[in-house]
C-alpha positions in Angstrom: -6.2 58.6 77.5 -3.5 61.3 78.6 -4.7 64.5 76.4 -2.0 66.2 74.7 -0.1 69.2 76.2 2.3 71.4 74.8 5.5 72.6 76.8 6.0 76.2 77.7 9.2 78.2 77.2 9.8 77.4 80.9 9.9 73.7 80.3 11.9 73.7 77.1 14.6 75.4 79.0 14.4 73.3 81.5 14.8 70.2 79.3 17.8 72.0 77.2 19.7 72.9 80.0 19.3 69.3 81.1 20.9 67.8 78.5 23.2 70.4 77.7 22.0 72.0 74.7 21.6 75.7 74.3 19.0 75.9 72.2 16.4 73.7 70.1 18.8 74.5 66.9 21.5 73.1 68.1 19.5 69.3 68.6 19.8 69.6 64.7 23.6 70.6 64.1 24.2 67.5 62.6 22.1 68.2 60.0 23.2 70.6 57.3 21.1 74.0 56.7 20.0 73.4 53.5 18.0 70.6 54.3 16.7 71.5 57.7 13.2 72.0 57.9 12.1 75.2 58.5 8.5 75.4 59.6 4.7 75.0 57.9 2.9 78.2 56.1 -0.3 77.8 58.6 -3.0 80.6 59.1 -3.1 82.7 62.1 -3.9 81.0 65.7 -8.0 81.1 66.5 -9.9 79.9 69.2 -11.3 76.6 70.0 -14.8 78.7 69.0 -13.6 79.9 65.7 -11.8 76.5 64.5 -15.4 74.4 65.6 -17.2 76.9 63.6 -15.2 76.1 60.7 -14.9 72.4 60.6 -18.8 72.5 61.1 -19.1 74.4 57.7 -16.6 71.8 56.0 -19.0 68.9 57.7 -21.9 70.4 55.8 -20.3 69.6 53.0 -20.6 66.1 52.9 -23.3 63.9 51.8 -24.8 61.0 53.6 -27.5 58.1 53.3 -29.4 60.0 55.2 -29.6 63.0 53.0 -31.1 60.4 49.9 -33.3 57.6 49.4 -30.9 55.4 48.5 -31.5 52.7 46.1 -27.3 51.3 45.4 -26.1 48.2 46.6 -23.7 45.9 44.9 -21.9 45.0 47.9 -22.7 47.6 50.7 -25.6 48.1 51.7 -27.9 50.5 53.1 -29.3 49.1 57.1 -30.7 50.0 60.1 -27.8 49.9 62.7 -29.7 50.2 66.3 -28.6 52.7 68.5 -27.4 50.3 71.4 -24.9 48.2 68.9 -23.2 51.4 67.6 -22.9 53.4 71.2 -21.3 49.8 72.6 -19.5 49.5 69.7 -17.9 52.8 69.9 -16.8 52.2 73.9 -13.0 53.0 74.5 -11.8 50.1 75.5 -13.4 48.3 72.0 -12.3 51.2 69.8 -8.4 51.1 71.5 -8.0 47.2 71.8 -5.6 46.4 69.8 -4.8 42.1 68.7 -3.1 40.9 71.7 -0.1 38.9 71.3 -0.7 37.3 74.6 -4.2 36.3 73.5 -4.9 34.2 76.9 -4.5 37.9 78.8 -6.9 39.3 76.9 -10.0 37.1 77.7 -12.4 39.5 76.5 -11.1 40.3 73.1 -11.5 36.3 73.0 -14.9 35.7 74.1 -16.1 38.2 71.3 -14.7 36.8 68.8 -15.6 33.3 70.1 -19.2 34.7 70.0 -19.3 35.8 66.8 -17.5 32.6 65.5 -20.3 30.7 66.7 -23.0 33.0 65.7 -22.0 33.0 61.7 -21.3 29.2 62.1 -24.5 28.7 62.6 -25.9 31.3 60.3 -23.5 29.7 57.1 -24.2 26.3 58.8 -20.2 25.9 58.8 -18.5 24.2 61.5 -16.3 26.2 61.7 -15.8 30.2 61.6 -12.1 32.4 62.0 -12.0 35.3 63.6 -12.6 37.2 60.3 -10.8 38.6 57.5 -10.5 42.1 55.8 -14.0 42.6 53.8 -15.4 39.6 51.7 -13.4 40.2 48.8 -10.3 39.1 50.2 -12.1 36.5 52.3 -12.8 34.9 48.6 -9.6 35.4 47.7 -8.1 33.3 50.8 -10.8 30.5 49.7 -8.6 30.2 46.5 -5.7 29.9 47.8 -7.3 27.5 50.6 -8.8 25.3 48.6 -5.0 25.2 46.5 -3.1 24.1 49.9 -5.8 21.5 50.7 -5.5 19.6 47.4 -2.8 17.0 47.9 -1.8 17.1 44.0 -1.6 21.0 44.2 -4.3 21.9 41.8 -4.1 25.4 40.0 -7.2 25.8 39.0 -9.4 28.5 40.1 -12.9 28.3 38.5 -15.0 31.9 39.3 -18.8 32.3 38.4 -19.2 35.5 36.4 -22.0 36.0 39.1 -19.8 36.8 41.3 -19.4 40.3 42.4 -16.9 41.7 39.7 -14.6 43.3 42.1 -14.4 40.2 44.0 -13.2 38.8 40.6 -10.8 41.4 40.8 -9.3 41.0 44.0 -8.5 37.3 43.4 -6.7 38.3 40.2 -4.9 40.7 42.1 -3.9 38.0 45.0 -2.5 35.9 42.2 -0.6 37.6 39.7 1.4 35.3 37.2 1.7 32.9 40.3 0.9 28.9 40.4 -2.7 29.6 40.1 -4.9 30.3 37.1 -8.6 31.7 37.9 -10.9 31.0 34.6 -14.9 31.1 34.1 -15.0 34.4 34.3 -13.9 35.2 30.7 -17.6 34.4 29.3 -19.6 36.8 31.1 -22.7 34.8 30.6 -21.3 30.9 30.9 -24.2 29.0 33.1 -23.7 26.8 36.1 -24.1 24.1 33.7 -20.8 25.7 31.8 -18.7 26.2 34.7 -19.2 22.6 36.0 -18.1 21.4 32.6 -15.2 22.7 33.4 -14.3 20.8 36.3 -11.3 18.7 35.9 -8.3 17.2 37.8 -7.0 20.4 37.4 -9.6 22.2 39.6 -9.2 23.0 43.0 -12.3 24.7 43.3 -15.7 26.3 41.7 -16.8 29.5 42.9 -19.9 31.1 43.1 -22.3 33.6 44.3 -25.7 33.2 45.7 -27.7 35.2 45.8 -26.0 35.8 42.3 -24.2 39.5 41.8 -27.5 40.2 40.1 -29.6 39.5 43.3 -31.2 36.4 41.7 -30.8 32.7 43.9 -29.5 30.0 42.0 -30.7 26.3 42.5 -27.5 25.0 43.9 -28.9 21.6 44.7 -26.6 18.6 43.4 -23.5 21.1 42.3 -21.0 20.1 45.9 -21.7 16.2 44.3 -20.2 17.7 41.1 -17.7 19.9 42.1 -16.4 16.7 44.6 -16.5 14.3 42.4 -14.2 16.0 40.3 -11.9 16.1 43.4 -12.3 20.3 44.2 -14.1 22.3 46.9 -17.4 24.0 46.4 -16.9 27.9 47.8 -20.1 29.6 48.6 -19.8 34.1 48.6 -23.2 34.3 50.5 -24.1 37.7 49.4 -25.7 39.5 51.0 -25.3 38.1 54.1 -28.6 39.0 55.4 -30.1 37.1 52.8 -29.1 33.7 55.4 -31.5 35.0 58.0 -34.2 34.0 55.5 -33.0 31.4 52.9 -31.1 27.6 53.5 -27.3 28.2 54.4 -24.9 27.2 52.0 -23.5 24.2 54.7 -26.9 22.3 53.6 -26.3 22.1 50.1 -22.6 20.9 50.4 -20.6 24.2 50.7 -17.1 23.6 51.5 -16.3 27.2 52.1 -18.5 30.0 52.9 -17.1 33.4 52.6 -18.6 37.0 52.8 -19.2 40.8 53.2 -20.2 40.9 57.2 -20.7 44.9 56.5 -24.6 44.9 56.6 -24.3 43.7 60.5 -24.5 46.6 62.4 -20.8 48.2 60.7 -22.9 50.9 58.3 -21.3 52.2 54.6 -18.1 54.0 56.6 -17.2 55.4 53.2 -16.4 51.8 51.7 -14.6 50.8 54.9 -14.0 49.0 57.3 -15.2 46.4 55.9 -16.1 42.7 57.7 -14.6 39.2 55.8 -16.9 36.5 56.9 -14.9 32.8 56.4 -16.3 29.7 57.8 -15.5 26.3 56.4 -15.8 22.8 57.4 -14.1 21.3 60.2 -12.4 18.5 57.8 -10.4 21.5 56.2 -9.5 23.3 59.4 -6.2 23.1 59.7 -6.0 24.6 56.5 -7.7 27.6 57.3 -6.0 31.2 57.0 -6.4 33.7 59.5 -6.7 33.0 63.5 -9.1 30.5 65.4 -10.4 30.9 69.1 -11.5 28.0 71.0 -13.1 27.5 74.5 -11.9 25.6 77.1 -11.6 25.1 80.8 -8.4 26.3 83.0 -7.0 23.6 85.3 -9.7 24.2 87.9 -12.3 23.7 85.4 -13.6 27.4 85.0 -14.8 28.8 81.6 -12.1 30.7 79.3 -10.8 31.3 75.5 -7.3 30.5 74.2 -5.9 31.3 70.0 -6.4 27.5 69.3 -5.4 27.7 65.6 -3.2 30.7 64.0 -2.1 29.4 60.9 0.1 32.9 60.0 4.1 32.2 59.4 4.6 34.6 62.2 3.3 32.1 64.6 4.3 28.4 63.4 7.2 26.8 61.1 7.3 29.0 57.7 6.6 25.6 55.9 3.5 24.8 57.9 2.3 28.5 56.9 -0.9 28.7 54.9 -1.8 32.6 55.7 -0.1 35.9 55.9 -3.0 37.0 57.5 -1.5 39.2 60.1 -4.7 40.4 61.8 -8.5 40.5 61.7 -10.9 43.0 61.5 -11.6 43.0 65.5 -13.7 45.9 66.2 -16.0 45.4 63.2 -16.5 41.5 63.8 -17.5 42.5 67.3 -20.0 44.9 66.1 -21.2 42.2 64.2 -21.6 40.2 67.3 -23.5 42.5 69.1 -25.9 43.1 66.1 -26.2 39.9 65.6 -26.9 39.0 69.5 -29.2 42.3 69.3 -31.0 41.3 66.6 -31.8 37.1 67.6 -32.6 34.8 65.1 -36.1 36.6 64.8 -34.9 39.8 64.0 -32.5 38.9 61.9 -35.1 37.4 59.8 -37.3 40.1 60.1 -35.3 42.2 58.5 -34.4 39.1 55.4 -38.2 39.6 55.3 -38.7 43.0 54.8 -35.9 43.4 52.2 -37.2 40.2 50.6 -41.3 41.9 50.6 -40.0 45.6 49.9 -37.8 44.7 46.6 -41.0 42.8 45.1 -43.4 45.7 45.6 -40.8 47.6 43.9 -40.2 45.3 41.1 -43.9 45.5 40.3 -44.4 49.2 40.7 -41.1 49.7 38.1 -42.0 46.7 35.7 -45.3 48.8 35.3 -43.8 52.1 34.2 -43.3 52.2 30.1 -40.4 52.1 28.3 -38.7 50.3 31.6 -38.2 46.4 32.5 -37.3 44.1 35.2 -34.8 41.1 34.0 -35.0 39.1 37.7 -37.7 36.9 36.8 -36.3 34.1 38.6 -36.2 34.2 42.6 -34.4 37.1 44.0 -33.7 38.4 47.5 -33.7 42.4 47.3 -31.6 43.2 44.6 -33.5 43.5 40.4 -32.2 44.4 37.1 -34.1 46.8 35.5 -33.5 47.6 31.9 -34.0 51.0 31.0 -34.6 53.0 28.5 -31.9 55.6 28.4 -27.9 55.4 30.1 -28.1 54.7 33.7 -25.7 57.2 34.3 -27.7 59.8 32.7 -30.9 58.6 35.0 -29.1 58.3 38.0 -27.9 62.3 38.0 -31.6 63.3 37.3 -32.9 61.3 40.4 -30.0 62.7 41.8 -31.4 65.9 41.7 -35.1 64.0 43.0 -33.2 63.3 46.4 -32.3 59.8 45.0 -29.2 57.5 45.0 -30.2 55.3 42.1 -29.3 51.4 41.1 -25.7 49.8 39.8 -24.4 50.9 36.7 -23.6 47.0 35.3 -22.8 47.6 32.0 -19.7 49.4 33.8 -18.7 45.7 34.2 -21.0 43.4 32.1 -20.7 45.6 28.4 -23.2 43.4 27.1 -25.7 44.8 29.8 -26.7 47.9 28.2 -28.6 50.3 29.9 -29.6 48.1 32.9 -30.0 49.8 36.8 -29.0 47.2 39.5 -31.4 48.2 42.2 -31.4 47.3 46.0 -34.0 47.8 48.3 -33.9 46.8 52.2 -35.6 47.5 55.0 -34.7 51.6 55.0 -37.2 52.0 52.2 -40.5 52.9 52.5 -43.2 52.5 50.6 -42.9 56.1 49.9 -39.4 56.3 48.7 -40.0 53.5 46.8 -43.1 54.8 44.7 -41.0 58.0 44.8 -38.5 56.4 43.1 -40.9 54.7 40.4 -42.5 57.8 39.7 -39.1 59.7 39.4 -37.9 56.8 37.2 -41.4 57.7 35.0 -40.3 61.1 34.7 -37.0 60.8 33.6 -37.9 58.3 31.5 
């Protein structure tokens, strides 16, 4: 990279004589005074010294993950990124790649992305994996409108769990305002499986839920892709949080026809709420229906290894009418952080982890269901996620622990009214036991 340097007087007159211009007033003649711009209000020039000096004292400012025990999740979370993933990661020629738009040149950019297709297809136990989306919210979204362009008879009918993650819900709304498709489910926020699947009609394109639930509790999916098919629509999985599939069955083995979500927790750290990773695999019946772009392998014409864009279903690509994305790019860098983490990591450290999220969120759902005056709801199997109900406004709780050195759980009823003073808590494999019998006995106190 060629580091910025600023002309001297020297130059300048150099470059006006050049072209014949007397001064660098005259380039703007054409433009009336009044309107000319005439210059920022800055402070005086300091040194390099000075200026570091001063963005260090801004930097202080700031608050990160490492400065709390932190105890939120709902969609990011919280994990141990290892050193070697983020120092590849952050390499020049990973951060500065940009999509090619002569894929074939760029064999490397393709092998990643092949990689980390094939990794998450066998993690999802898909058969097939794009090259990634956005963040999983707008990988759902695309399900929707997937499963719409792969029913011949053009069903409308979007059924939505109220499990699922409620900005999720949003985002699908806000793909398909007032269009052809009508999302429903949703509108009782504690309708059953049972509910939604009575709901299945020739109208349906497809049911979606979320599992591990929004609440962190698994739901006994077994027999509900018969259902949903028999009624003609596509079962679409949000497989929340991710590293919940290095433990539990993937949702290919109980019928999935989709599988969509948040690739965040692999290796790409909270950034603030972003970048975010879209995970989207689906089954290779439904392919060519698939948004976003596909890389394949295959052999040149004396048979050695290499990568080619096999499917890019995007309008700039292919016939307008053929289109079934808009999807103009993926999230490159992120998914190839993924990969690395996820080749890092191997199967067994990747369930390692499932593990001790899975162990650490049960020790603390025993210590908190112990203290008085609090509860834990997740009675059925969850992952590392509870519901605790609690005895006074979560948000009033949360700024006392605050003030313990804790970032404390969900606030649902800011989405679920009916959920009234209940914490959504997340544990993984950053908590101690420490923090974690810190935070019961801070919970205690403020209780």
């Amino acid at each position: 990279m060629t580091p910025y340097l600023p002309q001297t007087d020297q130059e300048l007159s150099e470059m006006l004589e050049e072209i014949g211009v007397p001064s660098l007033e005259d380039l703007f003649e054409d433009v009336p005074k009044g309107y000319r711009f005439t210059g920022l209000n800055l402070p005086q020039a300091v040194s390099e010294m000075e200026i570091l000096t001063e963005l260090h004292a801004l930097a202080e400012k700031n608050k990160s993950t490492a400065c709390f025990n932190t105890f939120i999740g709902a969609g990011a979370y919280n994990h141990f990124v290892p050193s070697a993933v983020s120092s590849l990661a952050g390499r020049g020629e990973f951060l500065t790649a940009y999509t090619p738009y002569q894929p074939e040149v760029s064999q490397g950019t393709l092998q990643a992305i092949f990689e980390y297709q094939s990794m998450i297809a066998e993690l999802t136990g898909m058969e097939v994996v794009n090259a990634s989306h956005y963040d999983g919210a707008t990988s759902m979204a695309e399900a929707a409108i997937m499963s719409f362009n792969v029913s011949r008879a053009k069903r409308n009918k979007i059924i939505v769990s109220p499990g699922v993650h409620p900005e999720y819900r949003q985002v699908l709304r806000t793909y398909l305002p007032g269009g052809d498709l009508r999302v429903t489910g949703d509108g009782d926020l504690n309708a059953s499986l049972e509910d939604l699947g009575g709901m299945l009609d020739e109208q349906s394109a497809c049911l979606i839920v979320q599992n591990p639930d929004f609440f962190g509790e698994f739901r006994d999916l077994s027999g509900l892709a018969e259902k949903v098919h028999a009624a003609g629509a596509l079962l679409v999985v949000v497989a929340n949080p991710v590293h919940s599939l290095g433990m539990f069955k993937p949702p290919g083995q109980y019928g999935a026809d989709i599988v969509v979500a948040e690739g965040q927790p692999f290796g790409a750290g909270l950034n603030f709420g972003g970048p975010y990773l879209g995970v989207f695999a689906a089954t290779m019946q439904n392919v060519r229906k698939m948004p976003g772009r596909l890389v394949g392998e295959t052999v040149d014409r004396e048979g050695r290894r290499g990568f080619v864009l096999t499917l890019s279903p995007r309008e700039q690509h292919i016939r307008r009418e053929k289109a079934t994305s808009n999807i103009c790019t993926n999230q490159g860098l992120v998914a190839l952080t993924a990969g690395m983490y996820l080749a890092y990591m191997g199967k067994q450290g990747l369930r390692a982890v499932a593990e001790l999220c899975y162990h650490k969120a049960h020790y603390a759902a025993r210590e908190i269901d112990k203290l008085a005056n609090y509860r834990v709801l997740s009675k059925g199997p969850f992952f590392n996620e509870i519901v605790v109900e609690c005895p006074r406004p979560v948000a009033e709780l949360n700024r006392e622990l605050l003030e313990e050195g804790i970032l404390g759980g969900y606030d649902l009823q800011a989405d679920y009214p009916d959920r009234v003073n209940q914490m959504l808590v997340c544990v993984t494999e950053m908590n101690s036991k420490t923090q974690i019998d810190h935070l019961a006995s801070s919970l205690a106190a403020a209780g």
